[in-house]
C-alpha positions in Angstrom: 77.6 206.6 256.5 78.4 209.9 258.1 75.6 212.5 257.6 77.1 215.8 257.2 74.5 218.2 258.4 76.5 221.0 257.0 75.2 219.5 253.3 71.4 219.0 254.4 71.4 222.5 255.3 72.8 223.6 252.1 70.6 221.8 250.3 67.2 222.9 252.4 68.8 226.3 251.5 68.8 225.8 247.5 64.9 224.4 247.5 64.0 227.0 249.6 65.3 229.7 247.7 64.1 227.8 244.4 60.8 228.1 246.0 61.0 231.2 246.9 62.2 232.7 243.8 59.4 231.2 242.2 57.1 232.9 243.9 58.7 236.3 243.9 58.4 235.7 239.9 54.9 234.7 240.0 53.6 237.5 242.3 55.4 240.7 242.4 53.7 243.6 241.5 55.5 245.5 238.8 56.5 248.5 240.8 59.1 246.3 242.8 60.6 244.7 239.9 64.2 246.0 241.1 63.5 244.3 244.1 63.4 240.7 242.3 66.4 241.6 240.2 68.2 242.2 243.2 67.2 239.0 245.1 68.1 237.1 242.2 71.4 238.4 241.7 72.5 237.8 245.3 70.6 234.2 246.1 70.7 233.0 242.5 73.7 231.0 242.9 72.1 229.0 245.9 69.6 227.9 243.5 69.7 225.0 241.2 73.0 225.4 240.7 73.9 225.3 244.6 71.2 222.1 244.8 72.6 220.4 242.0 76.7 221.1 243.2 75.3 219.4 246.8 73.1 216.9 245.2 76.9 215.3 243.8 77.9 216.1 247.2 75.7 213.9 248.4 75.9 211.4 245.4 79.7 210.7 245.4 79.2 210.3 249.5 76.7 207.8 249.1 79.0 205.2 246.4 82.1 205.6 248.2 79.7 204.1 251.4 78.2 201.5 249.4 81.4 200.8 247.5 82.9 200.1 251.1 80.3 197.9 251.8 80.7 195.8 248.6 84.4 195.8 248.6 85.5 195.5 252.1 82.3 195.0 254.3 80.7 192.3 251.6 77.4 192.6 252.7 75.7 193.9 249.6 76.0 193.1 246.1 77.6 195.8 243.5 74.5 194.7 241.2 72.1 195.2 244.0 73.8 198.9 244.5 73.8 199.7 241.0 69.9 198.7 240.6 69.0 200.3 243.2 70.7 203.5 241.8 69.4 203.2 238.4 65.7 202.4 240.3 66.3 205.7 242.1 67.1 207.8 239.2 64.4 206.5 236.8 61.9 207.1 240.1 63.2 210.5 239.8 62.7 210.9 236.1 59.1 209.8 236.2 58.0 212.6 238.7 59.9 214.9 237.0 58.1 214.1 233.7 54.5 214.1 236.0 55.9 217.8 237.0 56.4 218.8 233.3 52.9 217.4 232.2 51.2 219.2 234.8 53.1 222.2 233.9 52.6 221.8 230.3 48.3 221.4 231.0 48.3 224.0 232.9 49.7 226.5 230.6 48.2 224.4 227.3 51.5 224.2 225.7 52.1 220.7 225.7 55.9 221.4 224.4 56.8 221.8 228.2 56.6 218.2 228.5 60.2 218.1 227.9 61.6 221.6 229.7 65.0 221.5 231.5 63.5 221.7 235.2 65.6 220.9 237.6 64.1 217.7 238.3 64.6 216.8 234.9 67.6 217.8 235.0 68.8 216.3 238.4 67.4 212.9 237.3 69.5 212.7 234.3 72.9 213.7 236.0 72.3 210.4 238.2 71.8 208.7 235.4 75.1 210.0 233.9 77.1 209.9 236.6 77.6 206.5 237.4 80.0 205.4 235.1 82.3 208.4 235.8 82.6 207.2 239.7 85.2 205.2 237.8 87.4 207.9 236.7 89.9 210.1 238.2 88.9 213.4 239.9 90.7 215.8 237.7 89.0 213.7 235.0 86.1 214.8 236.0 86.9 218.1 236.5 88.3 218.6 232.9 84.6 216.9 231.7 82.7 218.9 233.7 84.8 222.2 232.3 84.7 220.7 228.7 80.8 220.0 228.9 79.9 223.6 229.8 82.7 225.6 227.2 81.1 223.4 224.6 77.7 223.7 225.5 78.3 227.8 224.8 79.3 226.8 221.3 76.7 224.5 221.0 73.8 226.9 222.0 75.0 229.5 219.7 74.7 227.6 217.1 71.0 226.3 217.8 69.6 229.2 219.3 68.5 231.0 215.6 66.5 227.5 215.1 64.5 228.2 218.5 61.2 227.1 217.8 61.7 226.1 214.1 60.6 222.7 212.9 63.6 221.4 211.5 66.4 219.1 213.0 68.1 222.3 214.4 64.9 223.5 216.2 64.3 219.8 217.3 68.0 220.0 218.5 67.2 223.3 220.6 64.3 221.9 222.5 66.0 218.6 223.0 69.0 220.4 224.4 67.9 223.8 225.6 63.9 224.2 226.7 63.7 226.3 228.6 66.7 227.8 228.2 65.7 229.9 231.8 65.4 227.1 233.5 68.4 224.3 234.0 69.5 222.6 230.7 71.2 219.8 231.7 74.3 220.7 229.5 74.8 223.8 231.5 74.4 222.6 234.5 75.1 218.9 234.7 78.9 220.5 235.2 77.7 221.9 238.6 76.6 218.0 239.8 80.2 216.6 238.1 82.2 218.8 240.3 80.1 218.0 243.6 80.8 214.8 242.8 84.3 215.5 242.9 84.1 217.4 246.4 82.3 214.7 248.2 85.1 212.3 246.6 87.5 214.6 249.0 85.4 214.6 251.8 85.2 211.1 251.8 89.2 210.7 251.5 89.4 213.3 254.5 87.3 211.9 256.6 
């Protein structure tokens, strides 16, 4: 496959500014608060939303390749390409979980086990997203666009529960913590649509 440096450098761009922008959080001194408002307003959007947009780039690139390869090229299996995804995306899933424990000891909260990092977050959109490779483009569009009008509705309803225990509250943390961070209902629309762009690029090219 075609590597399209143009998408590596994107994506270098959102970890770096994800890593950045932790940092600013964690260590600027109070008097230059302002400044981190501002740096978040402008870069924000190349964050996990940006690496999660290119991360479908990416995704949809890489089974249109492989789907080649099992269709026309016949040198791979589609079961063999489908385990190997699935492998891939639990792999993903279990460091993301090794992130949120660490997180959650260090802060002695152990709640954060399950917080919407975007690890978390990325791993589940690949586990999502296979089956939709099957559908149409605008398909996936009008999901993507459903998924995140709904999720509004969704989150207005839950948020009074926020740390209640009751189905509700267990409903909020399932779906929502940390709401600051990248629940994958808002932002599982972001990956659905890169999908959709690297579906073009692949038709262009």
């Amino acid at each position: 496959m075609q590597r399209f440096k143009s998408i590596d450098i994107f994506r270098g761009l959102c970890m770096s500014w994800m890593f950045l922008g932790h940092l600013i959080d964690w260590w600027i001194k109070p008097e230059f608060i302002w400044l981190e408002s501002l740096a978040f307003s402008i870069f924000d959007p190349i964050g996990a939303s940006g690496f999660l947009f290119i991360s479908g780039v990416s995704m949809a690139l890489s089974y249109r390749n492989r789907m080649y390869r099992v269709d026309v090229v016949k040198d791979i299996s589609y079961s063999r390409v489908k385990l190997s995804y699935y492998l891939r995306a639990s792999f993903l899933l279990i460091i993301a979980i090794i992130y949120n424990l660490a997180i959650a000891i260090t802060i002695n909260n152990l709640s954060w086990i399950w917080t919407w990092f975007v690890l978390m977050t990325a791993a589940f959109s690949l586990i999502i997203i296979w089956p939709l490779f099957k559908v149409s483009k605008m398909f996936r569009i009008v999901i993507g666009f459903s998924i995140w009008f709904v999720s509004q509705f969704i989150y207005t309803i839950l948020v009074p529960f926020q740390n209640q225990e009751n189905l509700q509250g267990v409903l909020y943390h399932i779906l929502f913590n940390d709401f600051s961070q990248d629940p994958l209902l808002l932002f599982f629309p972001f990956f659905l649509i890169g999908t959709v762009v690297g579906d073009v690029i692949n038709e262009i090219n």
